[in-house]
PyMOL Python script that loads the backbone (N, CA, C, O; Angstrom):
from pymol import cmd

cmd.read_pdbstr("""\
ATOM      1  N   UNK A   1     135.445 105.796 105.709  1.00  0.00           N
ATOM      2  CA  UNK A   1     134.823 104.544 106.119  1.00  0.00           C
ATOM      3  C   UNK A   1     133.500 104.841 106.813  1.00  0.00           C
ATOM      4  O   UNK A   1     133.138 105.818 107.468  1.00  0.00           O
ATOM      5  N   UNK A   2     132.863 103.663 106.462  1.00  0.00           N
ATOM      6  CA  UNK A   2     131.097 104.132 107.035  1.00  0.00           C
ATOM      7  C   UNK A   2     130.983 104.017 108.970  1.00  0.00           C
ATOM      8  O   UNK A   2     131.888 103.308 109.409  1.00  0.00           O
ATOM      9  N   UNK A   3     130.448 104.345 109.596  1.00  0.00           N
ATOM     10  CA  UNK A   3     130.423 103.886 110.899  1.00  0.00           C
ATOM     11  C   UNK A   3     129.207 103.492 110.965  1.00  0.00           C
ATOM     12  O   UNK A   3     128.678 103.128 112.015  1.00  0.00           O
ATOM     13  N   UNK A   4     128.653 103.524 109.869  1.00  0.00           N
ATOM     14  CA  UNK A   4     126.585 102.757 110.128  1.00  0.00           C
ATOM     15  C   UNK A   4     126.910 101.160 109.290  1.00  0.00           C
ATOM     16  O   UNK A   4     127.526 101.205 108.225  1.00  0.00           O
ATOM     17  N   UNK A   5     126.659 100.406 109.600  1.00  0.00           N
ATOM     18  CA  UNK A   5     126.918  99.221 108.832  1.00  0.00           C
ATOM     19  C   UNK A   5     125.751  98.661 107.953  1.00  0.00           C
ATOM     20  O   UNK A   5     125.979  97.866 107.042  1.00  0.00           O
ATOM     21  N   UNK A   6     124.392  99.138 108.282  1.00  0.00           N
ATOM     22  CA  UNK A   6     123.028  98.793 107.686  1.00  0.00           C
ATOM     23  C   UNK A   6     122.164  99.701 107.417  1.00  0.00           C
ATOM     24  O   UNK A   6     121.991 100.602 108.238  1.00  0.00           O
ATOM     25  N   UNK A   7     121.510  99.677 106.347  1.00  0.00           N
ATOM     26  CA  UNK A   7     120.353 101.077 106.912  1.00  0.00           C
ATOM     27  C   UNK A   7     119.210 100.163 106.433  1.00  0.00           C
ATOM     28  O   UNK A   7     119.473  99.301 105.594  1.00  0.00           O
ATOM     29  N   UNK A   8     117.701 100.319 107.007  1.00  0.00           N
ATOM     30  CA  UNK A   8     116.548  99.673 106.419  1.00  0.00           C
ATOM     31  C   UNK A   8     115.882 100.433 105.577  1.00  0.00           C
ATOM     32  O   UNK A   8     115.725 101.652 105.632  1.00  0.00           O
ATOM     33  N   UNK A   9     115.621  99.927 105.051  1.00  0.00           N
ATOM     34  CA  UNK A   9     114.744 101.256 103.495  1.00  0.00           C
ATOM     35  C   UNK A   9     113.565 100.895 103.662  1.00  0.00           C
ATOM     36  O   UNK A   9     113.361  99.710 103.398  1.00  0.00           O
ATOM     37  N   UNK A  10     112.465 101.651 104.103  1.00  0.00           N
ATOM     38  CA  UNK A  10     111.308 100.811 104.108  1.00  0.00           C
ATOM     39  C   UNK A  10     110.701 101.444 102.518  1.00  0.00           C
ATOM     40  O   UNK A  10     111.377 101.975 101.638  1.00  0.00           O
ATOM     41  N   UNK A  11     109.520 101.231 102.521  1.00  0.00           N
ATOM     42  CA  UNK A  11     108.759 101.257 101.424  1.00  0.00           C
ATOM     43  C   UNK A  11     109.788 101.118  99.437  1.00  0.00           C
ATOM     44  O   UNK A  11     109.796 101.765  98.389  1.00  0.00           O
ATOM     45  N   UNK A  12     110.362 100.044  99.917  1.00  0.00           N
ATOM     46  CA  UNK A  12     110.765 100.215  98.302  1.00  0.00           C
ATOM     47  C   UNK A  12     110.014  99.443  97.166  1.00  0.00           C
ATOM     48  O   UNK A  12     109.714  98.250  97.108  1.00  0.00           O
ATOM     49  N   UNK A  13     109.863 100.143  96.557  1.00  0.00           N
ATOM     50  CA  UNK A  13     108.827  99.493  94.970  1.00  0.00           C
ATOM     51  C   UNK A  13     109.787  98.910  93.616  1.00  0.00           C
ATOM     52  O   UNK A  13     109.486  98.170  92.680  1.00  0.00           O
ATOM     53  N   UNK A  14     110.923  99.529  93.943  1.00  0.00           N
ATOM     54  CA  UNK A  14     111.867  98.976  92.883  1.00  0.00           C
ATOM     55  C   UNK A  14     113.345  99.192  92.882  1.00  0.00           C
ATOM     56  O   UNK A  14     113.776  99.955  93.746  1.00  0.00           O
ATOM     57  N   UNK A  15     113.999  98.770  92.242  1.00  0.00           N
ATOM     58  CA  UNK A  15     115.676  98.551  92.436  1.00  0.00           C
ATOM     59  C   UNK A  15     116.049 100.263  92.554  1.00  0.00           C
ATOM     60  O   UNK A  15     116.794 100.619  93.467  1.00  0.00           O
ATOM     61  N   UNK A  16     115.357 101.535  91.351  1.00  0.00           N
ATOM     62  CA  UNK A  16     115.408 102.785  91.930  1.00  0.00           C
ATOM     63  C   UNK A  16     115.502 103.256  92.927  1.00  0.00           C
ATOM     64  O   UNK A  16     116.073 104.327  93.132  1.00  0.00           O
ATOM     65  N   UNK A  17     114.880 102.454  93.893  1.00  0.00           N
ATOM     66  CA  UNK A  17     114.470 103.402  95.143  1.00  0.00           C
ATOM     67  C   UNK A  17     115.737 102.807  95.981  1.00  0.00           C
ATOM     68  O   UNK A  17     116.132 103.598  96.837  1.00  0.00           O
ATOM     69  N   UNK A  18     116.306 101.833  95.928  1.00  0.00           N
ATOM     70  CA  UNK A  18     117.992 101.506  96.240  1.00  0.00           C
ATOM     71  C   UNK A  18     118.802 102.888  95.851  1.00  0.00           C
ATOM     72  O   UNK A  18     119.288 103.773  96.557  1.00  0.00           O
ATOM     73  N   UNK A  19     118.726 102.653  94.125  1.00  0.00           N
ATOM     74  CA  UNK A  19     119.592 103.661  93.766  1.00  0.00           C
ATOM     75  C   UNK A  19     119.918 105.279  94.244  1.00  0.00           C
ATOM     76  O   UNK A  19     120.942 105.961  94.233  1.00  0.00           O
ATOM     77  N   UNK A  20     118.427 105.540  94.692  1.00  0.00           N
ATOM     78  CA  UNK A  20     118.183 106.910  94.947  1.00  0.00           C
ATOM     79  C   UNK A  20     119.255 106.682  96.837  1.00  0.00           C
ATOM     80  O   UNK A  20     120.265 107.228  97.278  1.00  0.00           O
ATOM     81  N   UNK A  21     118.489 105.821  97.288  1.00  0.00           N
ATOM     82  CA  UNK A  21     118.874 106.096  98.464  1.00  0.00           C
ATOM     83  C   UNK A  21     120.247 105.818  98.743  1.00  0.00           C
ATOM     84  O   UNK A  21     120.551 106.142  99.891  1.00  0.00           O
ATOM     85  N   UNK A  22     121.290 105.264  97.989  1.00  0.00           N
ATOM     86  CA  UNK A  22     122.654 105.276  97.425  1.00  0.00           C
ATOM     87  C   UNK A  22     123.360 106.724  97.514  1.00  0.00           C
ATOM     88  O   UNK A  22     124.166 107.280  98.260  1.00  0.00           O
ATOM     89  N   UNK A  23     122.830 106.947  96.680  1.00  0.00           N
ATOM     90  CA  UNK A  23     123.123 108.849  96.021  1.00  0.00           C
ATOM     91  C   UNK A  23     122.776 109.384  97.166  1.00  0.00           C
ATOM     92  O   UNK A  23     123.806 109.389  97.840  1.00  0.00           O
ATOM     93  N   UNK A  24     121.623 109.995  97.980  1.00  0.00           N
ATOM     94  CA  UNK A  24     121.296 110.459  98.751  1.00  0.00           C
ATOM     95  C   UNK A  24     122.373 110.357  99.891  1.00  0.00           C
ATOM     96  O   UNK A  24     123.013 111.368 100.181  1.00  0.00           O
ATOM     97  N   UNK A  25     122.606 109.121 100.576  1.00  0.00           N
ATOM     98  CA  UNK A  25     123.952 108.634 101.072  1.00  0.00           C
ATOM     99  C   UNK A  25     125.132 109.579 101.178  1.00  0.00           C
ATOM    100  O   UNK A  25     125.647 110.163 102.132  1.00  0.00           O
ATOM    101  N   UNK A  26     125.392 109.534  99.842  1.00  0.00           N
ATOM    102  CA  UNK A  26     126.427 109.823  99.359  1.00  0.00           C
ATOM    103  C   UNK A  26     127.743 108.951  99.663  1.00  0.00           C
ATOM    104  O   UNK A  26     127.571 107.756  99.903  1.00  0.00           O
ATOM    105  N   UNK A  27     129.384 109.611  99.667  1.00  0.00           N
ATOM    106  CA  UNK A  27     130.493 109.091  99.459  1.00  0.00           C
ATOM    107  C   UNK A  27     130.892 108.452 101.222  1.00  0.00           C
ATOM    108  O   UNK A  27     131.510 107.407 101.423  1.00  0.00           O
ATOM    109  N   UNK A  28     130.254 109.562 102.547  1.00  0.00           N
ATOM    110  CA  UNK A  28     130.137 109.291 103.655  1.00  0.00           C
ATOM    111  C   UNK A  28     129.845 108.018 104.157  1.00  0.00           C
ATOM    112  O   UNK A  28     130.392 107.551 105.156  1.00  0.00           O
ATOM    113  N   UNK A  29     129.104 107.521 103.575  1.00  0.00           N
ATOM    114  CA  UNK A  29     128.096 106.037 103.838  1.00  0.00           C
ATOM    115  C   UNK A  29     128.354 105.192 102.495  1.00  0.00           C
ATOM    116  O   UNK A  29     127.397 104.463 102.236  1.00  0.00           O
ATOM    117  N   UNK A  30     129.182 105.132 101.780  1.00  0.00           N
ATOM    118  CA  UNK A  30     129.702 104.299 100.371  1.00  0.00           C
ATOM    119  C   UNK A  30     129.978 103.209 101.071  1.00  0.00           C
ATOM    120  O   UNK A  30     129.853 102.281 100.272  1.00  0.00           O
ATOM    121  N   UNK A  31     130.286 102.786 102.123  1.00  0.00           N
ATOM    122  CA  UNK A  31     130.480 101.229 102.489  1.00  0.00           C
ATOM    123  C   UNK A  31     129.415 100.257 103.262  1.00  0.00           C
ATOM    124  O   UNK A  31     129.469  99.073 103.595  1.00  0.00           O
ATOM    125  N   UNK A  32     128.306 101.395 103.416  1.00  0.00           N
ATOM    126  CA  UNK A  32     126.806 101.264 104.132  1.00  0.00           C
ATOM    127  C   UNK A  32     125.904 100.034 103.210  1.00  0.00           C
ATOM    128  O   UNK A  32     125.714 100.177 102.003  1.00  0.00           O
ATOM    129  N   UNK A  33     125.475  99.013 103.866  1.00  0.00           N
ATOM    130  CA  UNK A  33     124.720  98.063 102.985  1.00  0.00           C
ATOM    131  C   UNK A  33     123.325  98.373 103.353  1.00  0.00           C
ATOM    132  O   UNK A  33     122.996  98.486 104.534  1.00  0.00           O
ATOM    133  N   UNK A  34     122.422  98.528 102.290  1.00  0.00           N
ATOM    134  CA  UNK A  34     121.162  98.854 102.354  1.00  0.00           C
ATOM    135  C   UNK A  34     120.358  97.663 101.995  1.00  0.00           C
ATOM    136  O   UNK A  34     120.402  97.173 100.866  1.00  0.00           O
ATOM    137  N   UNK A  35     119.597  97.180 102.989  1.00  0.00           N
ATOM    138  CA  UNK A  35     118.788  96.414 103.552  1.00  0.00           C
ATOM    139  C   UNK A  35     117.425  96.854 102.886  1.00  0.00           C
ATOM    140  O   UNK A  35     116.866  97.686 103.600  1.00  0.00           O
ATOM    141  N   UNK A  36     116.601  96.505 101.552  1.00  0.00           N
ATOM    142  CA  UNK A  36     115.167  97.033 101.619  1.00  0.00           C
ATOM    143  C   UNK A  36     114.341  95.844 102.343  1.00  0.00           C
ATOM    144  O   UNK A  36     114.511  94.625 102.310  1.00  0.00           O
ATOM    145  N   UNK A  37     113.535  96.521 102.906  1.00  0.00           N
ATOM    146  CA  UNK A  37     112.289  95.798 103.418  1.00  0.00           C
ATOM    147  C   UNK A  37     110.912  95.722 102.465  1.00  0.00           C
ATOM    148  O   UNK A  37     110.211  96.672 102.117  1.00  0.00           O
ATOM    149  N   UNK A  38     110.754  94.430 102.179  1.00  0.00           N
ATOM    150  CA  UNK A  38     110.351  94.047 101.149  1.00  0.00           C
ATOM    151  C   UNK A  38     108.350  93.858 102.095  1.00  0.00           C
ATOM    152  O   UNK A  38     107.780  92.938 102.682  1.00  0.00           O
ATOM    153  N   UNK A  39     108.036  95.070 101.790  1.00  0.00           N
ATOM    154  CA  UNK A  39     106.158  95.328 102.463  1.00  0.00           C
ATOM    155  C   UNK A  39     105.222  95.363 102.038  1.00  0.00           C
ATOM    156  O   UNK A  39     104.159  95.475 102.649  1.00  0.00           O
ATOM    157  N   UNK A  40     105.439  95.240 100.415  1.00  0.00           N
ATOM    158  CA  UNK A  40     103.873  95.438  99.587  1.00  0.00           C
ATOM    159  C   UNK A  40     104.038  94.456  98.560  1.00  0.00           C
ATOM    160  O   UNK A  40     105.044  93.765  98.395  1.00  0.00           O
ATOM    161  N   UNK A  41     102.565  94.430  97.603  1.00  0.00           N
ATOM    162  CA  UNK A  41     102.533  93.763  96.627  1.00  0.00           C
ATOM    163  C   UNK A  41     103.852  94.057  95.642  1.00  0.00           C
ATOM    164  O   UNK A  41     104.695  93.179  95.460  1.00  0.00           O
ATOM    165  N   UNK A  42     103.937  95.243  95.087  1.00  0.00           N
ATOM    166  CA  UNK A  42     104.739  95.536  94.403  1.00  0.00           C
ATOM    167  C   UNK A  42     106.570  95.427  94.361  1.00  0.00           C
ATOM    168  O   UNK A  42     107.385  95.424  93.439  1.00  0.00           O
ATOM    169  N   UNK A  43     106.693  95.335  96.031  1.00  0.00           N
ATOM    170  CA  UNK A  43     107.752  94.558  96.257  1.00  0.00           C
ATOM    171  C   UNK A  43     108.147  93.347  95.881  1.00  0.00           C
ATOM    172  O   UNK A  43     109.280  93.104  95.465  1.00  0.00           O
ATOM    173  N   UNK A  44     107.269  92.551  96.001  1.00  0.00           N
ATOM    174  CA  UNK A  44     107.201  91.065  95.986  1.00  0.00           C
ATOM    175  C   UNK A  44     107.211  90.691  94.208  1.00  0.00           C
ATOM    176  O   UNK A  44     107.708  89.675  93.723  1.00  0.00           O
ATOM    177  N   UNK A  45     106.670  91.571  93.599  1.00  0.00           N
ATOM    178  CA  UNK A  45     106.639  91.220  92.639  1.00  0.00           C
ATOM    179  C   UNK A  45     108.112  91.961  91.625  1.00  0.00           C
ATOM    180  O   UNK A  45     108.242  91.495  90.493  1.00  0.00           O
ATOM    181  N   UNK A  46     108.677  92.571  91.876  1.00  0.00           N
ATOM    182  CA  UNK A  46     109.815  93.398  91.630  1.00  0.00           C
ATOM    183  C   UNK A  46     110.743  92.715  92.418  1.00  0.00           C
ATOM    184  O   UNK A  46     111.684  93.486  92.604  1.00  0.00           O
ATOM    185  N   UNK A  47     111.012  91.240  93.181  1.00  0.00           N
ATOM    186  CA  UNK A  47     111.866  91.080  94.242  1.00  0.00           C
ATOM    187  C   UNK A  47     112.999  90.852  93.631  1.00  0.00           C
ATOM    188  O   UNK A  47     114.080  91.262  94.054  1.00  0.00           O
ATOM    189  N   UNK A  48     112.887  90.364  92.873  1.00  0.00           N
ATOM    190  CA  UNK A  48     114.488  89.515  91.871  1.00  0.00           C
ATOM    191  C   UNK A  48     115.223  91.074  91.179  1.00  0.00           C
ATOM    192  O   UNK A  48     116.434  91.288  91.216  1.00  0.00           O
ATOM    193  N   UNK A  49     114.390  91.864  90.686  1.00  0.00           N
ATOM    194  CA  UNK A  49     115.199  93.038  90.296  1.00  0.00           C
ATOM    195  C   UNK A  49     115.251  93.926  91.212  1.00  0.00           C
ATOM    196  O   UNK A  49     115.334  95.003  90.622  1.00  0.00           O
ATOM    197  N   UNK A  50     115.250  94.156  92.724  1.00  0.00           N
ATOM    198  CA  UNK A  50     115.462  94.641  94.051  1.00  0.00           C
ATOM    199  C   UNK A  50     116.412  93.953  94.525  1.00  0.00           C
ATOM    200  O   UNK A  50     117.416  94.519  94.958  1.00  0.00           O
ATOM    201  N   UNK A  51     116.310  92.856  94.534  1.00  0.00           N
ATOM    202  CA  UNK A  51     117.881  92.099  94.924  1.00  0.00           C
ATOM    203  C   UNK A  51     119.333  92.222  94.373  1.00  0.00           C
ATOM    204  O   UNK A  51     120.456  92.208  94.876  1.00  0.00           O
ATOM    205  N   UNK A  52     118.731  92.373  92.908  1.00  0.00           N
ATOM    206  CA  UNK A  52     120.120  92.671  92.011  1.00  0.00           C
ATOM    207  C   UNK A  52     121.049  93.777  92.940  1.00  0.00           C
ATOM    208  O   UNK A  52     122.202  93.505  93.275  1.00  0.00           O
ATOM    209  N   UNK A  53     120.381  95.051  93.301  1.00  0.00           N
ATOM    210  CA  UNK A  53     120.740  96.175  93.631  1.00  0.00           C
ATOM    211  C   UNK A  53     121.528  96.273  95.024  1.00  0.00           C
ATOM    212  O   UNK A  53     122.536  96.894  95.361  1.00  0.00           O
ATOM    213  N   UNK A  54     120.530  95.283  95.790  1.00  0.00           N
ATOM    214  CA  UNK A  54     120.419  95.633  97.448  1.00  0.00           C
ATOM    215  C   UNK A  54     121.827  94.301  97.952  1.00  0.00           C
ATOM    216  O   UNK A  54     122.296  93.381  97.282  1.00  0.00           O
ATOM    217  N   UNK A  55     122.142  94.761  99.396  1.00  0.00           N
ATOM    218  CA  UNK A  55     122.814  93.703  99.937  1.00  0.00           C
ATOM    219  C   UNK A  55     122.573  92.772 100.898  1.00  0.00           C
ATOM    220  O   UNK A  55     123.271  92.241 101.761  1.00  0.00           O
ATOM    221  N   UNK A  56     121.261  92.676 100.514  1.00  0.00           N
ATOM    222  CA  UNK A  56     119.942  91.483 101.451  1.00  0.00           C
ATOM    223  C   UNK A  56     118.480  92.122 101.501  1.00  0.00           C
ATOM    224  O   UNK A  56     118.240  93.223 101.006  1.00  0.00           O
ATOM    225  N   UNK A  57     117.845  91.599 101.927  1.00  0.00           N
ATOM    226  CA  UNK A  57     116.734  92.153 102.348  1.00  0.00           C
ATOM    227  C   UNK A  57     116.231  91.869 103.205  1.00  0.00           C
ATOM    228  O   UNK A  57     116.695  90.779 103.541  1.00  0.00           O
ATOM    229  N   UNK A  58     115.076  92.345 104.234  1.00  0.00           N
ATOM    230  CA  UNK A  58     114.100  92.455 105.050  1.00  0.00           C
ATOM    231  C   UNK A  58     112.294  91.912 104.828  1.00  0.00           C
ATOM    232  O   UNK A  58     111.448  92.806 104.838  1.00  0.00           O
ATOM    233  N   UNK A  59     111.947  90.798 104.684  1.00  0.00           N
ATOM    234  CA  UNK A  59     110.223  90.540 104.758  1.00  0.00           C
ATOM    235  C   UNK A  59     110.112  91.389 105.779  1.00  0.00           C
ATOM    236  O   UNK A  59     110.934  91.383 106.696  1.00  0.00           O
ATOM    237  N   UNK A  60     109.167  92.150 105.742  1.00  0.00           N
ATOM    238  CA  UNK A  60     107.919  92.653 106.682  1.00  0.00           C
ATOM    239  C   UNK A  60     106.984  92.280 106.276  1.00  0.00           C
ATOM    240  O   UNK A  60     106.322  92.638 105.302  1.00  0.00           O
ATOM    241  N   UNK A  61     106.732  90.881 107.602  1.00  0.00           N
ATOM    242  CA  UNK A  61     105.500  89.593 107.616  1.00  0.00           C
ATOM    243  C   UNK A  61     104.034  90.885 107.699  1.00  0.00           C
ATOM    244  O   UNK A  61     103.133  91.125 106.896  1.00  0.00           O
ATOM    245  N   UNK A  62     104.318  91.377 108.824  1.00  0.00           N
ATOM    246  CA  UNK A  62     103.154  92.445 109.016  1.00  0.00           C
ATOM    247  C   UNK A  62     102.492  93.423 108.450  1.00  0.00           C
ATOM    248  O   UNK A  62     101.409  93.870 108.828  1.00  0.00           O
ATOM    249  N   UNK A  63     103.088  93.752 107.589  1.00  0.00           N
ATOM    250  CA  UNK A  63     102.642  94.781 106.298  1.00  0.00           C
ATOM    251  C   UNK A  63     102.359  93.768 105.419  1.00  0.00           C
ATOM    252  O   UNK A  63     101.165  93.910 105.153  1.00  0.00           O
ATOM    253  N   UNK A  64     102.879  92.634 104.700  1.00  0.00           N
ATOM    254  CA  UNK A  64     102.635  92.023 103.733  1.00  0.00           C
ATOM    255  C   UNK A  64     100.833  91.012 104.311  1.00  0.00           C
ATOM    256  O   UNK A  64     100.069  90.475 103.508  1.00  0.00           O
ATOM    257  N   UNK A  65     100.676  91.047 105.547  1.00  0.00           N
ATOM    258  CA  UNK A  65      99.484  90.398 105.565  1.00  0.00           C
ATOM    259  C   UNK A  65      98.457  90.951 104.897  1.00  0.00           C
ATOM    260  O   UNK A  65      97.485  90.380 104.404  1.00  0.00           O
ATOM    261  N   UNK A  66      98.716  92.052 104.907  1.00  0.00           N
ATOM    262  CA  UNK A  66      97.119  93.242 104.494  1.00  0.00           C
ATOM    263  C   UNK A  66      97.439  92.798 103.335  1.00  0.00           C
ATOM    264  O   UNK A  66      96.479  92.034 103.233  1.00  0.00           O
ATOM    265  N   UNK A  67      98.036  92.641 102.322  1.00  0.00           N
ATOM    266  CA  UNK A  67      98.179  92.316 100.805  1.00  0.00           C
ATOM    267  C   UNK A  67      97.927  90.992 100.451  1.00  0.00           C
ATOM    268  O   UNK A  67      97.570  90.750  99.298  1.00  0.00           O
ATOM    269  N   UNK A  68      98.094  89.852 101.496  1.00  0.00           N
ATOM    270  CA  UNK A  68      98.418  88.590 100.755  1.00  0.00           C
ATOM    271  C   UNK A  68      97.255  87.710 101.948  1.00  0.00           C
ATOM    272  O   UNK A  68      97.418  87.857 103.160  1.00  0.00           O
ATOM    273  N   UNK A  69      96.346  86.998 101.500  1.00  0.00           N
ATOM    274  CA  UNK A  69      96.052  85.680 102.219  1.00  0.00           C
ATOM    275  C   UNK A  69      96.590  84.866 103.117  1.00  0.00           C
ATOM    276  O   UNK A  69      97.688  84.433 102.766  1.00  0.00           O
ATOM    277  N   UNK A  70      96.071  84.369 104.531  1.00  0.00           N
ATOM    278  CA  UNK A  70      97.486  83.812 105.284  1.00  0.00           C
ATOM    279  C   UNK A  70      98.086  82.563 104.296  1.00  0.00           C
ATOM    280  O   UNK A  70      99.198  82.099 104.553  1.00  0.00           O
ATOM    281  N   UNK A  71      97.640  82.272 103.656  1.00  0.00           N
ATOM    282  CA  UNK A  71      98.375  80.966 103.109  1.00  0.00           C
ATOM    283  C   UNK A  71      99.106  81.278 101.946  1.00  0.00           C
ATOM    284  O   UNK A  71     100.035  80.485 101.789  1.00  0.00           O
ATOM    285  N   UNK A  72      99.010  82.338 100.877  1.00  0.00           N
ATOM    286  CA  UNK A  72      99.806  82.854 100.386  1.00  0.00           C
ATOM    287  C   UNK A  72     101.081  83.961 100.673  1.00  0.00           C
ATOM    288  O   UNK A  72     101.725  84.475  99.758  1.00  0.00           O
ATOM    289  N   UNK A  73     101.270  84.174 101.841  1.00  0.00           N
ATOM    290  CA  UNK A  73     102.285  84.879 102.542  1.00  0.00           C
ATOM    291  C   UNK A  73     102.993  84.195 102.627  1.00  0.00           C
ATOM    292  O   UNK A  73     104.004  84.475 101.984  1.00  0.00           O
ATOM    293  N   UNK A  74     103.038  82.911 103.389  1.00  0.00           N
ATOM    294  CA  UNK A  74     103.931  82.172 103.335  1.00  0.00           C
ATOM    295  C   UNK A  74     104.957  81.416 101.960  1.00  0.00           C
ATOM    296  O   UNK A  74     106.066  80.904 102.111  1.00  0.00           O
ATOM    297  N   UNK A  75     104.473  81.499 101.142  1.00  0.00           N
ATOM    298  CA  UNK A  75     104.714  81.163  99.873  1.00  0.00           C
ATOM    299  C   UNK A  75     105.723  82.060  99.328  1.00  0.00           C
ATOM    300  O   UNK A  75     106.874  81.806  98.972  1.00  0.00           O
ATOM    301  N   UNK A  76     104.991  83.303  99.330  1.00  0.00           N
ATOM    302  CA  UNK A  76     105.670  84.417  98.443  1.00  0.00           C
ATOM    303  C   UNK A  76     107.391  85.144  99.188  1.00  0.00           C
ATOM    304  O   UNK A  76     108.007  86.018  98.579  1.00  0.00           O
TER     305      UNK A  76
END
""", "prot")
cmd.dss("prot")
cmd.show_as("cartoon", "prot")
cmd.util.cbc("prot")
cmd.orient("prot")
């Protein structure tokens, strides 16, 4: 059984980078829900096939400003 209940993944670009950090894990942390934090363009645009993978996610408002317009942040 896991004794970590969350982990935050920062920089993920795609449902892979779940997978990897799964494996990496390993069987120790198999009940561990991984949280990506969703920080760049490429997140945002990959979000629906990052979700498939993950067991929630994280906006990071503050990283996503440098990428997005204030009025399109809110949106996306």
């Amino acid at each position: 059984m896991c004794t970590v209940d969350f982990v935050g993944l920062p920089f993920v670009t795609s449902q892979d980078d779940i997978i990897e950090a799964r494996t990496v894990l390993g069987d120790e942390f198999k009940g561990c829900k991984i949280l990506p934090k969703v920080d760049s363009l490429d997140a945002v645009q990959r979000y629906a096939e990052i979700l498939e993978e993950a067991d929630g996610s994280v906006f990071q408002r503050n990283e996503l400003q440098w990428e997005f317009h204030a009025e399109k942040l809110v949106v996306a």
